[in-house]
C-alpha positions as CSV (number, residue, x, y, z in Angstrom):
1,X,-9.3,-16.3,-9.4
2,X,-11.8,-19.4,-9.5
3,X,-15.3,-18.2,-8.8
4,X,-18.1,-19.6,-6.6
5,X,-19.6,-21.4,-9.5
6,X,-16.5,-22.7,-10.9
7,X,-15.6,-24.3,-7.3
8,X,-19.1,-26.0,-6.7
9,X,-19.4,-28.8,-9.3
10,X,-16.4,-30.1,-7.5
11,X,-18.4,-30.2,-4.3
12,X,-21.8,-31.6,-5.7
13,X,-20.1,-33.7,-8.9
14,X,-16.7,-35.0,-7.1
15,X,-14.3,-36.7,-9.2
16,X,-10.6,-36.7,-9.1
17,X,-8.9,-35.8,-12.2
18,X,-5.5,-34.5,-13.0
19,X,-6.5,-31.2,-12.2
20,X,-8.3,-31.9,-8.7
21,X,-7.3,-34.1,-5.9
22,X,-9.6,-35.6,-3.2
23,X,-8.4,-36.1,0.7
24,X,-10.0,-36.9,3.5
25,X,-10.1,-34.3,6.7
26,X,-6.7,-33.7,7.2
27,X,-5.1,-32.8,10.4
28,X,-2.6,-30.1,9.6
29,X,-1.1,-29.9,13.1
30,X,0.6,-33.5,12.3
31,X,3.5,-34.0,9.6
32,X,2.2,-36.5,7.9
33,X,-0.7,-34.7,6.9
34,X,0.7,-31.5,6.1
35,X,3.4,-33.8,3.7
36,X,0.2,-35.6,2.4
37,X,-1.3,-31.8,1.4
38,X,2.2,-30.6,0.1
39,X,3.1,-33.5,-2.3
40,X,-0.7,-33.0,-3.7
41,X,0.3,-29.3,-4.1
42,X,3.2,-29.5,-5.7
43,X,2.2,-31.8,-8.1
44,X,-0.8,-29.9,-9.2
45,X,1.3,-26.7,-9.2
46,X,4.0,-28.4,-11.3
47,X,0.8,-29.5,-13.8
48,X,-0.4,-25.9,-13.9
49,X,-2.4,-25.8,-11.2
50,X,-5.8,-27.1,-9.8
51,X,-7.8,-28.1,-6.7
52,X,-7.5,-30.3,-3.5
53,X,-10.9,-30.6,-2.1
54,X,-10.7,-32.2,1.6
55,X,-13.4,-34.0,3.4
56,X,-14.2,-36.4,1.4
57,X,-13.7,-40.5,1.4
58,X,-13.2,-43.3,-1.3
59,X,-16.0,-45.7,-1.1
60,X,-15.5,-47.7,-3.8
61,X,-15.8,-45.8,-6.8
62,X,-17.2,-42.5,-5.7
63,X,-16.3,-40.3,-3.2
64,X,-18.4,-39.2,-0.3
65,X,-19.1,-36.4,1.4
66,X,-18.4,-36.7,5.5
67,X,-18.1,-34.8,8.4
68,X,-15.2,-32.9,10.1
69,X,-13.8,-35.3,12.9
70,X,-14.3,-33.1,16.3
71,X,-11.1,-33.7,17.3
72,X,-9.5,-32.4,14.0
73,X,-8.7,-28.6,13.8
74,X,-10.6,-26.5,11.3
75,X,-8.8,-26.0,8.4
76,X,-7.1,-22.3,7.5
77,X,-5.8,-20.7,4.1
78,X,-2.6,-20.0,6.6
79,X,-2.3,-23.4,8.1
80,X,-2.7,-24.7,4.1
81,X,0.1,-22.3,3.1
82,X,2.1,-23.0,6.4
83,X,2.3,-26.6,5.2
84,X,3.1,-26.3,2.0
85,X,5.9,-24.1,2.8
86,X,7.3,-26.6,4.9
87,X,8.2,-28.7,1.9
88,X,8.1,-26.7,-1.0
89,X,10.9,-25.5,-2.9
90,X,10.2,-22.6,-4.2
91,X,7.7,-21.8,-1.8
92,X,3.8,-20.2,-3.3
93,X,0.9,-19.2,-2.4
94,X,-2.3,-21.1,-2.2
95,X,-5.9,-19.6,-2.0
96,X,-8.8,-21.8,0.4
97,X,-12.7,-21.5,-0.3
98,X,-15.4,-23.1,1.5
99,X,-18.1,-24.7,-0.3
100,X,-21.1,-26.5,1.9
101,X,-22.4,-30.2,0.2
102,X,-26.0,-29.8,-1.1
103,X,-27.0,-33.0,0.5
104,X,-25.2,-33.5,4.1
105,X,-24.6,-29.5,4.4
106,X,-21.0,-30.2,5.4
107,X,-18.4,-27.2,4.6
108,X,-15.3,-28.8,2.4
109,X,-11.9,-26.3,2.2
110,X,-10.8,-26.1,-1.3
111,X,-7.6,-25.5,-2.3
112,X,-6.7,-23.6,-4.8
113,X,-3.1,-23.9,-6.4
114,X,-1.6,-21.9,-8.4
115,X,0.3,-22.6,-11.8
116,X,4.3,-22.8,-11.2
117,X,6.3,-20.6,-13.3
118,X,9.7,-22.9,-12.5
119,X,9.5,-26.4,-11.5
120,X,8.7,-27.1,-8.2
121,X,10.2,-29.7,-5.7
122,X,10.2,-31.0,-2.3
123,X,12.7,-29.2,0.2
124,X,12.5,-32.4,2.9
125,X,11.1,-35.6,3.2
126,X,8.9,-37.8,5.7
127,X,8.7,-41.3,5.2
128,X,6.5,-43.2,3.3
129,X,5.0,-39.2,2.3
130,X,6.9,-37.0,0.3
131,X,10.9,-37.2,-0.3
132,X,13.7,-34.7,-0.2
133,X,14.4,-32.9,-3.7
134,X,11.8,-35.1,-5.8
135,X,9.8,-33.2,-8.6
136,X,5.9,-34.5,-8.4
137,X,4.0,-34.2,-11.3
138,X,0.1,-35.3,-11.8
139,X,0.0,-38.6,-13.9
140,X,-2.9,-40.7,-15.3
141,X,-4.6,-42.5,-12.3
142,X,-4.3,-40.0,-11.0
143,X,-1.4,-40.2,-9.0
144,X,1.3,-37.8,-8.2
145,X,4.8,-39.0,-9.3
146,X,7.9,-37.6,-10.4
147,X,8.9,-37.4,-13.7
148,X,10.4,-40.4,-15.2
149,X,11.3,-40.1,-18.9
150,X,12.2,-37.5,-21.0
151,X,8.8,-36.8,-22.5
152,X,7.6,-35.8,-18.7
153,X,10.4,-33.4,-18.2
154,X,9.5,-32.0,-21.4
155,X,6.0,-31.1,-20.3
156,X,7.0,-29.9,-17.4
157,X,9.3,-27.2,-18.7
158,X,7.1,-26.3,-21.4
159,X,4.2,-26.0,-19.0
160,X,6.5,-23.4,-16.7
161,X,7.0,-21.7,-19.7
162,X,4.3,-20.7,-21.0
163,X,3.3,-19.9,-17.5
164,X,5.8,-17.1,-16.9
165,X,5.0,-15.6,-20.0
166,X,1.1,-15.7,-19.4
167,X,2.6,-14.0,-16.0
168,X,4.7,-11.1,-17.9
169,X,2.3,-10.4,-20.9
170,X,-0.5,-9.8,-17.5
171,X,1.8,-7.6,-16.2
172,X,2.3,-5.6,-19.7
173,X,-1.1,-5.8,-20.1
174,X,-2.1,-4.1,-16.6
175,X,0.4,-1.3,-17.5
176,X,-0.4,-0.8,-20.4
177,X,-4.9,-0.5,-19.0
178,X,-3.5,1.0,-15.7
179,X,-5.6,-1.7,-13.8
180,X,-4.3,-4.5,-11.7
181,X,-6.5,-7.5,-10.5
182,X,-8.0,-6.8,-7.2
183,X,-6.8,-9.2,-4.2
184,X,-9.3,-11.0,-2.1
185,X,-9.5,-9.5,1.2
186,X,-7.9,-11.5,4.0
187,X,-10.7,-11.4,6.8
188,X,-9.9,-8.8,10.0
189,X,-6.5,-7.4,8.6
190,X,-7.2,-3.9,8.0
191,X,-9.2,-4.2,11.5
192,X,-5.7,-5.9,13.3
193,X,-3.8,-3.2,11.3
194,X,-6.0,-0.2,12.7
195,X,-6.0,-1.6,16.2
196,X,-2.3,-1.8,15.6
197,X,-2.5,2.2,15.0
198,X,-4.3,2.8,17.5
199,X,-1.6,1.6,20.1
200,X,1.2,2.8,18.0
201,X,-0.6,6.8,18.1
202,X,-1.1,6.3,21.8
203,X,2.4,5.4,22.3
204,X,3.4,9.0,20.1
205,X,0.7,10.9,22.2
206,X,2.6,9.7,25.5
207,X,6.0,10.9,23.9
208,X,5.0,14.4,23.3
209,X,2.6,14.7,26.5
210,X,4.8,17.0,28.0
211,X,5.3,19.0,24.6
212,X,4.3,22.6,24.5
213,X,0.5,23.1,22.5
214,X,2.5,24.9,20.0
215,X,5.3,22.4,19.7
216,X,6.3,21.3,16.0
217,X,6.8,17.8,17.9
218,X,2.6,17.5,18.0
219,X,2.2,18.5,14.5
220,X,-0.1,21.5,15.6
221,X,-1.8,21.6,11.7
222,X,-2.2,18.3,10.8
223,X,-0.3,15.0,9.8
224,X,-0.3,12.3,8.4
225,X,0.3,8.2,9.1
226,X,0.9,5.5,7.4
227,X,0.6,1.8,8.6
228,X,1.6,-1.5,6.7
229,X,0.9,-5.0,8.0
230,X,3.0,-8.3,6.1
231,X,-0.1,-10.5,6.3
232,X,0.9,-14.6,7.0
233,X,4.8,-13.1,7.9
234,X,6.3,-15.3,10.4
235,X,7.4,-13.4,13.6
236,X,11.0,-12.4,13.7
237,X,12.5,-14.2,16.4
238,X,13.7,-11.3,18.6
239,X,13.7,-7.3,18.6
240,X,17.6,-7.4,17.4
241,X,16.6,-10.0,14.5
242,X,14.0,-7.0,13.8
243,X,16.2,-4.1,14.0
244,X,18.2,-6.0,11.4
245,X,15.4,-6.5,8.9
246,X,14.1,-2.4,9.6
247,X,17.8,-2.1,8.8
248,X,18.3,-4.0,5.8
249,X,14.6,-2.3,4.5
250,X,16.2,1.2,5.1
251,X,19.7,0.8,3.1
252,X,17.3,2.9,-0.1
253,X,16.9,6.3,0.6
254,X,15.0,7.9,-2.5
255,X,13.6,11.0,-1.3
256,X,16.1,12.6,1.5
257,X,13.8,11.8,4.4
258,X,12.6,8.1,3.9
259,X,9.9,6.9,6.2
260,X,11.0,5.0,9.1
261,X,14.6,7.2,9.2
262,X,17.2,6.1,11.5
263,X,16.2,2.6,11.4
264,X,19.9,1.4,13.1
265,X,20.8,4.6,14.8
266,X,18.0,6.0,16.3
267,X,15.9,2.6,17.0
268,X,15.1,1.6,20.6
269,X,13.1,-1.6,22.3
270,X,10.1,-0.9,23.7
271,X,8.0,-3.5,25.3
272,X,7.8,-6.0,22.0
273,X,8.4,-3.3,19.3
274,X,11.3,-1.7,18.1
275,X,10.2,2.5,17.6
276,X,12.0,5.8,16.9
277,X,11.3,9.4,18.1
278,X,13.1,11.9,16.5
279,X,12.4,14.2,19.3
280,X,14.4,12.8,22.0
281,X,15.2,16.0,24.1
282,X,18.8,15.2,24.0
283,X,19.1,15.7,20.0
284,X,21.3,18.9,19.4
285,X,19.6,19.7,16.4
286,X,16.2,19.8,17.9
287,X,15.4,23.7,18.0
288,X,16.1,23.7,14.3
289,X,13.3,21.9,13.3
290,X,9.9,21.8,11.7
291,X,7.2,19.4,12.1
292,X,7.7,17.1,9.2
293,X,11.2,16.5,11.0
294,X,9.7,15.2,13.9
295,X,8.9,11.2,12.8
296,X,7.7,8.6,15.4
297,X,7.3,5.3,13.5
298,X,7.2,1.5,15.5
299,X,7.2,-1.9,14.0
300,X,6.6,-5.3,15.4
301,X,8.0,-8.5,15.2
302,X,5.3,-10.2,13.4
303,X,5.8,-7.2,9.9
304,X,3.4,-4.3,11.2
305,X,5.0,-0.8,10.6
306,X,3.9,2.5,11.8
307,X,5.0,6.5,11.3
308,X,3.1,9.5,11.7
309,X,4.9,13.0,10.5
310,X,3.9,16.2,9.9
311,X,3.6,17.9,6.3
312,X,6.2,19.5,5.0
313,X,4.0,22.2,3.6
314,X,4.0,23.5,7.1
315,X,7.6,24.8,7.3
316,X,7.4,28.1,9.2
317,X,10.5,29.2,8.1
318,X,9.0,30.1,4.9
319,X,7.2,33.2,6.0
320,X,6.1,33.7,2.6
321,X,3.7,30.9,2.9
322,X,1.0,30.0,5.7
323,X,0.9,27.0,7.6
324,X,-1.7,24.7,7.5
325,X,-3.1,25.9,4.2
326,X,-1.6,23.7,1.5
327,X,-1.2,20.7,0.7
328,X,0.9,19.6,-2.4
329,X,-0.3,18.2,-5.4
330,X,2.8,16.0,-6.1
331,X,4.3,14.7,-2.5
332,X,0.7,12.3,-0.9
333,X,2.3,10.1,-4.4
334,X,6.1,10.6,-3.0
335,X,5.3,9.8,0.7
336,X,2.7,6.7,0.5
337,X,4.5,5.3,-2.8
338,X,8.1,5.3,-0.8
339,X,6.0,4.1,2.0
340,X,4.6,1.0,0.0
341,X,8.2,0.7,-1.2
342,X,10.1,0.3,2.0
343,X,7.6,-1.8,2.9
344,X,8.0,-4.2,0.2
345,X,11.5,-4.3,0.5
346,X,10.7,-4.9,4.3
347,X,8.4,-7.8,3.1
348,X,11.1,-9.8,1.6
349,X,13.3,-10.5,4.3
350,X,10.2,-12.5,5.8
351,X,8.7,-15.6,4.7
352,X,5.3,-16.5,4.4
353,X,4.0,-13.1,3.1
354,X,0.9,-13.1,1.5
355,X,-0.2,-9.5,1.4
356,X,0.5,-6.1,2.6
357,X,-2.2,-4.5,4.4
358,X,-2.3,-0.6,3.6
359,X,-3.6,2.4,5.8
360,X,-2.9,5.9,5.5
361,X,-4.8,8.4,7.3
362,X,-4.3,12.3,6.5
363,X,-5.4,14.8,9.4
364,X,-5.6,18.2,9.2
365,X,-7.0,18.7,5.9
366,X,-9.5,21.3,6.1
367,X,-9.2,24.9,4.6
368,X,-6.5,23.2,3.3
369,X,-5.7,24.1,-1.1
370,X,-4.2,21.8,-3.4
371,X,-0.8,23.9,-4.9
372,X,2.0,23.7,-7.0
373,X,5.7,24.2,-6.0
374,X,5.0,25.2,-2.5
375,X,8.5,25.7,-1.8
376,X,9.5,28.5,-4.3
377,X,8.5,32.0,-4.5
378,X,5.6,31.1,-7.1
379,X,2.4,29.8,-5.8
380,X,-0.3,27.8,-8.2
381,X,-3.3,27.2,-6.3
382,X,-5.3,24.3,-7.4
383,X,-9.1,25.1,-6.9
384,X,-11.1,25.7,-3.4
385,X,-9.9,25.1,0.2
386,X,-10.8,21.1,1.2
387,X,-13.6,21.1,3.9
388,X,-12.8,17.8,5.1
389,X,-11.0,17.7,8.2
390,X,-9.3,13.9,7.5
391,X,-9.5,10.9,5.4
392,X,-8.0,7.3,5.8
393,X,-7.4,5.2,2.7
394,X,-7.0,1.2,2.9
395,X,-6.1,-1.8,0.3
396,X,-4.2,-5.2,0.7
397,X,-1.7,-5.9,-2.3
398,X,0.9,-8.3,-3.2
399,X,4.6,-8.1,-3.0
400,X,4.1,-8.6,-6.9
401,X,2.2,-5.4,-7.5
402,X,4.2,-3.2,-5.6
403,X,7.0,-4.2,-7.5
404,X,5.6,-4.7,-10.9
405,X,2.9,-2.1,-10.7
406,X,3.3,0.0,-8.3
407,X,1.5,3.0,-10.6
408,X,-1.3,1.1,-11.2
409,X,-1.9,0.0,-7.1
410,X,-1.4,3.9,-6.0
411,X,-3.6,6.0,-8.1
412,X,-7.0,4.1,-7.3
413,X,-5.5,4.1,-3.3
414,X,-4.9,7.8,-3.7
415,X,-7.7,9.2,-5.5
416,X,-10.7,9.2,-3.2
417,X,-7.8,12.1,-1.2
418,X,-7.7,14.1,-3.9
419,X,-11.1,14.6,-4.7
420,X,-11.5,16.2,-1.6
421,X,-9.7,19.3,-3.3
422,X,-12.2,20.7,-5.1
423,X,-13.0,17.5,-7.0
424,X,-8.9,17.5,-8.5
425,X,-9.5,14.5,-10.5
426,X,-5.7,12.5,-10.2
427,X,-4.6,11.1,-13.4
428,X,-2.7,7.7,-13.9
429,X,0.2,9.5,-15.8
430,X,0.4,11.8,-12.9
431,X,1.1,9.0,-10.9
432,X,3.3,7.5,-12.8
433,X,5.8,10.1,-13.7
434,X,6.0,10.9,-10.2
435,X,7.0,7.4,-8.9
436,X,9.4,7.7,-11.6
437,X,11.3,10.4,-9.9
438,X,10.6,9.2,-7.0
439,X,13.0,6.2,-8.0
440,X,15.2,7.9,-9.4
441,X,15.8,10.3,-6.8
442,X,14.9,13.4,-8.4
């Protein structure tokens, strides 16, 4: 990612190049504009990326800094990506800085694109723009063209080449370190995805106001949630387009009890969510169970998802073991790592997706101990009872991450929970090998 001082010279030294294009303001509500910014971008994508810097006008041979118009909307990093999407084919991601002119003290968005990996084109046209299926490259003028001989194609190719493998040695490479690069945030998501929870636990607390104090169905030693948000998702168009895409997420079930169970079966509409309680009154079953059988989860039509559960160290069917005094070492990696995965899988049957927002709060942590193989006759505690009562935990990934390193996003998310145990330092490896069985079912 381009730092602060890499992005300035092209603010206070301006001067288009093959690698950076000029515009003035641009109003991204209209379709010619947002055809002007997508033929720039995938150009400069297709060249290995660069920069559009916008506010600024030709005079002569220099280009000058000037003010927004008032009656042209500020420009986003969504309504960039928004328009880009709308003609490119295959769609990416752009990042947008801001960077304020020494001189006139004017803010300039600056758009950075990314290198492609295959070449891109233009999915529609708009006259006199941008035209349907047409392959811009940057040429010497600059200009953006499409290729026109066989030497220009050739460039191309080579360029997406050695792009994807720059993009799978980094992902060997963050394996192999068990890092990953960290995401810039996206501004008041983790604040829209806890205001999101806060509705969603609400909405639980009304299901199971009429519960007993005792009741497995309020989780009566602790639980915990989990919250995603599919940052820049466009809204699904109705709750039964939803239900379909909770649906399609749930076909993998890689642990018995998946997060967000009964996605088809069990889902009702509720106001403009879909949610599932699997304590309905009318479920047979329902004296059987313990609390970790007990899920409420709702999602929303523009990619938020939220479940809360209890543990399944409580089971009070095991009289050999206490409830609400362990907490095993082994399932937080199982439960938030099949989390991340459903919804990653959920993730893809959106467009737009930047990032996934992550929360995860565990309650009821106190006098808790870290053990071993709580659910066999052997016991290995794990140091001295927690005396923290809760913790929440919060990142924003990609879709790339969670499917290329998911080990390496987890075990930074998840250790700040374990050191509440007596200081239980979590280990990469650990992490690792348990996502491993955790895909494979074991």
């Amino acid at each position: 990612m381009a730092s602060r001082e890499d992005l300035r010279p092209l603010i206070t030294e301006p001067r288009e190049d093959l690698a950076s294009e000029y515009k003035d303001w641009l109003d991204l509500t209209l379709k010619e504009h947002k055809a002007t910014l997508a033929k720039a971008a995938i150009a400069l994508a297709n060249h290995g990326g660069g920069y559009i810097v916008i506010g600024f006008e030709e005079q002569g041979q220099t280009l000058e800094s000037r003010p927004r118009p008032e009656e042209i909307p500020e420009i986003t990093q969504d309504s960039v990506n928004a328009a880009v999407h709308l003609y490119a084919e295959p769609k990416f991601q752009c990042a947008m800085h801001v960077e304020s002119h020494p001189d006139t003290h004017v803010p300039h968005p600056i758009v950075i694109i990314p290198s492609a990996t295959v070449p891109v084109m233009s999915r529609r046209d708009h006259q006199g723009v941008i035209g349907q299926n047409r392959c811009y490259v940057r040429k010497p003028g600059p200009k953006s063209e499409d290729p026109r001989t066989s030497e220009e194609w050739r460039i191309l190719l080579n360029r997406c080449v050695r792009a994807t493998r720059d993009e799978m040695l980094e992902s060997i490479r963050s394996i192999i370190t068990g890092s990953v690069e960290t995401q810039d945030s996206v501004p008041n998501a983790l604040d829209d995805l806890q205001d999101y929870c806060t509705a969603a636990r609400g909405r639980w607390e009304e299901k199971v106001r009429n519960e007993p104090d005792d009741s497995p169905a309020r989780f009566p030693y602790g639980y915990y949630e989990m919250a995603f948000s599919l940052i820049g998702a466009t809204p699904a168009n109705s709750l039964d387009e939803l239900r379909n895409r909770l649906s399609d997420a749930g076909r993998v079930d890689l642990s018995g009890w998946p997060p967000f169970l009964y996605a088809s079966g069990q889902a009702r509409p509720h106001d403009d969510f879909v949610e599932a309680w699997l304590g309905q009154p009318d479920h047979n079953d329902r004296r059987h169970r313990e609390s970790y059988q007990y899920d409420f989860w709702r999602a929303s039509r523009d990619g938020k998802l939220y479940t809360i559960r209890g543990y399944r160290e409580d089971d009070e069917r095991d009289h050999n073991k206490p409830p609400g005094r362990m907490f095993h070492v082994t399932l937080p990696i199982w439960r938030v790592g099949e989390g991340l995965l459903f919804a990653n899988r959920f993730a893809t049957t959106f467009e737009e997706v930047d990032q996934i927002a992550v929360y995860c709060r565990f309650a009821g942590l106190e006098n808790r101990c870290l053990v071993s193989t709580p659910f066999l006759n052997a016991l290995l505690r794990m140091g001295d009872p927690c005396s923290t009562g809760e913790i929440i935990l919060t990142g924003q990934i990609t879709q790339q991450q969670v499917q290329d390193n998911l080990a390496e996003v987890l075990h930074p998310l998840l250790r700040p929970l374990y050191e509440k145990f007596d200081f239980y330092e979590l280990s990469f490896d650990q992490v690792a090998k348990e996502l491993q069985h955790l895909r494979r079912g074991l």
